[in-house]
N, C-alpha and C positions, 0 to 999 in steps of 0.2 A: 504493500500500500504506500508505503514512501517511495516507492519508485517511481507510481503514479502521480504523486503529487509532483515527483520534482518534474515529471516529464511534464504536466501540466505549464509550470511553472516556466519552463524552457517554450514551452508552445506560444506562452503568451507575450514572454521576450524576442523569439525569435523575429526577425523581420518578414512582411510580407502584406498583402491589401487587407485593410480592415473591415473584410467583409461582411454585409450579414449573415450569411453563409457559416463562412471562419468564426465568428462571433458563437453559432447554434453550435457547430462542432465543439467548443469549448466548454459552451454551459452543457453540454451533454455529459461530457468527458467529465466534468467537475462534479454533476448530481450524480453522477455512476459510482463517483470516489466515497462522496455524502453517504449513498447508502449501502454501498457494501462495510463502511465502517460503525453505519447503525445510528447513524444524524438522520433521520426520517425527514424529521421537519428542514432541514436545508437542504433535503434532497429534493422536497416536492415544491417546495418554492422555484427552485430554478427547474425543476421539469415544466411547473407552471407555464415559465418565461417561454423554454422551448415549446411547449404547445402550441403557443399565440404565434411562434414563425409565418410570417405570411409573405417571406421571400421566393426563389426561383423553388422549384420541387427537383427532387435526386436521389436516388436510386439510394442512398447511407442512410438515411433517416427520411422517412417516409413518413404523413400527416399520421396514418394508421398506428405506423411504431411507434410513434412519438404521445401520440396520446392513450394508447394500451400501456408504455411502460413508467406515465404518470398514474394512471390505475391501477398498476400495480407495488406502486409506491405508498401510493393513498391505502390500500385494501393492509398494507402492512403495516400500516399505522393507526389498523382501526377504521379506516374512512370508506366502510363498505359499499356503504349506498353510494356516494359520489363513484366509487372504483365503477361500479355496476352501470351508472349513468355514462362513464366516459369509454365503458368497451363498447356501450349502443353506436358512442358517438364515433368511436374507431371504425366501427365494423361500415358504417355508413361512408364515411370517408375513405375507407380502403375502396369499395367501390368507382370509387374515380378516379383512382391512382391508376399506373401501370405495376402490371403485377410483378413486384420483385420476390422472387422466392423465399428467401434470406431476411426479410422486411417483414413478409407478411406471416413464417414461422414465429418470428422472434416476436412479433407481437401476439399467435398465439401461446407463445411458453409464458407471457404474462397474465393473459386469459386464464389460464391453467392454474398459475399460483394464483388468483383473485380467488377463483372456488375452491383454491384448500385454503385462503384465508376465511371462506365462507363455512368452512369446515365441510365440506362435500371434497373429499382426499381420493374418493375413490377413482369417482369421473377427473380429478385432477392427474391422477396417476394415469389413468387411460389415454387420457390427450395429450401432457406428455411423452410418453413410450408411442405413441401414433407421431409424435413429431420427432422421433430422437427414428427412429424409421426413416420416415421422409427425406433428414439431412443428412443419414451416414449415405443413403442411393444416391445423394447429390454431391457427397466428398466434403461437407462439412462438418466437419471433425470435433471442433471446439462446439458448434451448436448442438450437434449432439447430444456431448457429453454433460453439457449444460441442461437440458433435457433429461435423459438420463438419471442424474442428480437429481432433479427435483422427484421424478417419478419415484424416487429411492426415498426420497424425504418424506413423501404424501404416501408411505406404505405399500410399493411395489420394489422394494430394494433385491429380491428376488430373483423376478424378471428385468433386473435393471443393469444388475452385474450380469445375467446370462450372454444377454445382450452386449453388455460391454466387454465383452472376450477376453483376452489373455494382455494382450498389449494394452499399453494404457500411459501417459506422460509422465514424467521421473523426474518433472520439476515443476515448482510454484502452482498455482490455484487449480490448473487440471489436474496434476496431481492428486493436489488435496481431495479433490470434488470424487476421483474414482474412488482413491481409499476409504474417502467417507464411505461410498456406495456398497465398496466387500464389506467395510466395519458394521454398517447396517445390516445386511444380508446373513451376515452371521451373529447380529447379534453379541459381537464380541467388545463385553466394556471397555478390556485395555485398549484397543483397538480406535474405537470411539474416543477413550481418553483421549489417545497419541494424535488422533487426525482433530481434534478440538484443539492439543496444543499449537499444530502447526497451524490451523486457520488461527488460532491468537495470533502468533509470530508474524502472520501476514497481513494482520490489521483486519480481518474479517471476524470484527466483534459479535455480531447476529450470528455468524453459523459456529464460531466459537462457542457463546454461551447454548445455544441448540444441541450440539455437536456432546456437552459436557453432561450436560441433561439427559440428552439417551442411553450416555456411559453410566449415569448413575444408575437409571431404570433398570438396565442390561446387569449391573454389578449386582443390585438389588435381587431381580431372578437368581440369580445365580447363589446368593445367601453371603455375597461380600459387603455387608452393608459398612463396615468402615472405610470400605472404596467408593463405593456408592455417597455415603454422606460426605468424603471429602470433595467428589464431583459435584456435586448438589449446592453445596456451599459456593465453589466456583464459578458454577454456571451462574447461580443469582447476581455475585459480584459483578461478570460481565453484563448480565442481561442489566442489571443496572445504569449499566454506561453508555446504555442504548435506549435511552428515554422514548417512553411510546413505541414502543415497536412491540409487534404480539410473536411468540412463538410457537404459528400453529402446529409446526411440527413435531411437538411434546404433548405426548399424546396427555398430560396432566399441565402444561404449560400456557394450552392455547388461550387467547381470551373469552375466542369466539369458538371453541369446542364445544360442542353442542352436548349435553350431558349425557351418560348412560341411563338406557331405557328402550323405550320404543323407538324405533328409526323414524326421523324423518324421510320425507322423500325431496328432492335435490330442487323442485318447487317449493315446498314448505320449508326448506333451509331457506332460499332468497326469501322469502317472504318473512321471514322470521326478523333475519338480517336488517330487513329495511327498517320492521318496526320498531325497532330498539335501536335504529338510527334518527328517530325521532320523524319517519316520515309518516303524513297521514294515510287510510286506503286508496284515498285517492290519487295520491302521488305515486303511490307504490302501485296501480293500477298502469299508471304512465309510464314509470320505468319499464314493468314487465308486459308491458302490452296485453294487460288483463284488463277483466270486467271487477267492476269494484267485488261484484256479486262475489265473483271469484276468487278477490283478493280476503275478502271475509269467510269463505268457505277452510280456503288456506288456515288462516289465522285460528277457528275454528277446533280444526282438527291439529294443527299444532296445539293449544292450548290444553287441549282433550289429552294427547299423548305425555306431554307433559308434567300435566297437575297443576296449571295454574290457570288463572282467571282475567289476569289484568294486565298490560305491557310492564308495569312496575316490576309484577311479579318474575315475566318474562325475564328483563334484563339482568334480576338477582338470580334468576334460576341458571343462566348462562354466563354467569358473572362479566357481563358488559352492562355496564350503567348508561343510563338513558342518558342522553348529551346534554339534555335541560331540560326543565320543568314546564307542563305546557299540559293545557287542556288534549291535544293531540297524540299528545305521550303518553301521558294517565290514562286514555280510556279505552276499558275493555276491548270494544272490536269497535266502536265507533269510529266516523270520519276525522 
């Protein structure tokens, strides 16, 4: 991560036209840094910036990528409904772009982490492992494996290393990202520990304290609980240093992990989500291109599955607190 910064740093010294262009390339480069080191909030500020580009269009960053991977910025910070509203808005504006292969994956690998931040891991894993497909036939290697990883995070670590074969990179962040993927697959806390320490070393606070987390879990199974609670203690420390960011990938961590019990269905997750984002039915109607009628049938039979009765409830029951206090917030299934 310090490499990036100083290459940043070198980027923006270096001579050459102070383009708009040059300019988005930078703020990209720079919110990329923000959040793989677990600044959420400075990471989506200037994804913000880059959204609103309304220079020449180019094949590196496409309107599409560019606003799927501020949603997925948002969705890690808790900001699900906005994540949900800005992949409508992506998917719409891909439409008018020219299709760049590489552009328009990598804005679904963001789609994909939206809905394991929605806590729906499964379909996250599926789409995933459907795109780490697509780019190894295409000879992209790094997106891939990027894919891959997440599919491994969102509970397909399994078919993720199958997938990922024998060879695999032997330095910095691909590296880490396979070894995570066998440490997951087998389940192995030392394993887990070791690849958390090297994403610490590399300034990847988020999948550090994540990475520390499942090592504890893993040591736990296994009856090592003085390993387990020294991880545990670790992980908090870093996830501490990573304000506002949720870690859906623990399966005891996430904010928006939706509790044991009756299953939702991956409808009644979005719709969950929104409510306890303080949207009304009506708005959450809008987003999902539903009938209010619909959006309160949802609500409904979530609440039924549950045990509870009131969004209040909701949000204590999912341990995501309502954003603010509002007649729209409080009310049972009301508009």
């Amino acid at each position: 991560m310090a490499g990036a910064a100083d290459l940043l740093d070198e980027m923006r010294t270096c001579a050459g036209e102070d383009s708009p262009r040059r300019r988005l390339h930078l703020t990209l480069f720079e919110a990329r840094i923000h959040r793989s080191a677990g600044r959420g909030a400075e990471a989506v500020e200037l994804l913000r910036e880059a959204a609103a580009y309304q220079g020449p269009g180019e094949w590196l960053s496409t309107e599409e990528e560019r606003l799927a991977e501020l949603a997925g910025a948002l969705a890690e910070t808790g900001e699900t409904a906005e994540a949900m509203s800005l992949l409508d808005e992506a998917c719409h504006s891909g439409r008018g772009e020219l299709p760049y292969p590489m552009a328009r994956d990598a804005a679904a690998l963001e789609q994909a982490l939206v809905r394991a931040c929605l806590g729906d891991r499964t379909a996250a894993a599926r789409e995933a492992l459907k795109l780490a497909e697509r780019a190894t036939a295409a000879g992209r290697g790094a997106q891939a494996l990027a894919a891959l990883h997440l599919a491994a995070r969102a509970g397909a670590a399994g078919r993720a290393a199958a997938m990922l074969g024998r060879e695999h990179p032997d330095a910095g962040l691909p590296a880490a990202r396979a070894r995570h993927v066998r440490a997951l697959a087998g389940n192995d806390g030392d394993a887990l520990a070791g690849v958390a320490t090297r994403f610490e070393s590399l300034g990847f606070l988020p999948l550090a304290a994540e990475a520390f987390a499942q090592a504890a879990l893993a040591h736990q199974a296994a009856g090592g609980l003085r390993k387990s609670r020294a991880c545990r203690v670790t992980s908090g420390e870093l996830a501490a240093r990573c304000a506002g960011l949720s870690h859906w990938a623990v399966v005891s961590g996430g904010r928006r992990e939706m509790p044991r019990g009756p299953e939702l269905t991956l409808r009644e997750r979005e719709v969950v989500s929104l409510a306890v984002s303080q949207l009304t039915n009506q708005e959450i109607a809008h987003h999902l291109v539903l009938s209010v009628r619909t959006v309160e049938n949802h609500l409904y039979r979530a609440y039924a599955k549950l045990g509870v009765t009131t969004r209040a409830e909701l949000a204590r029951r999912l341990g995501a607190p309502l954003v603010a206090a509002g007649s729209a917030a409080t009310a049972a299934i009301g508009p």
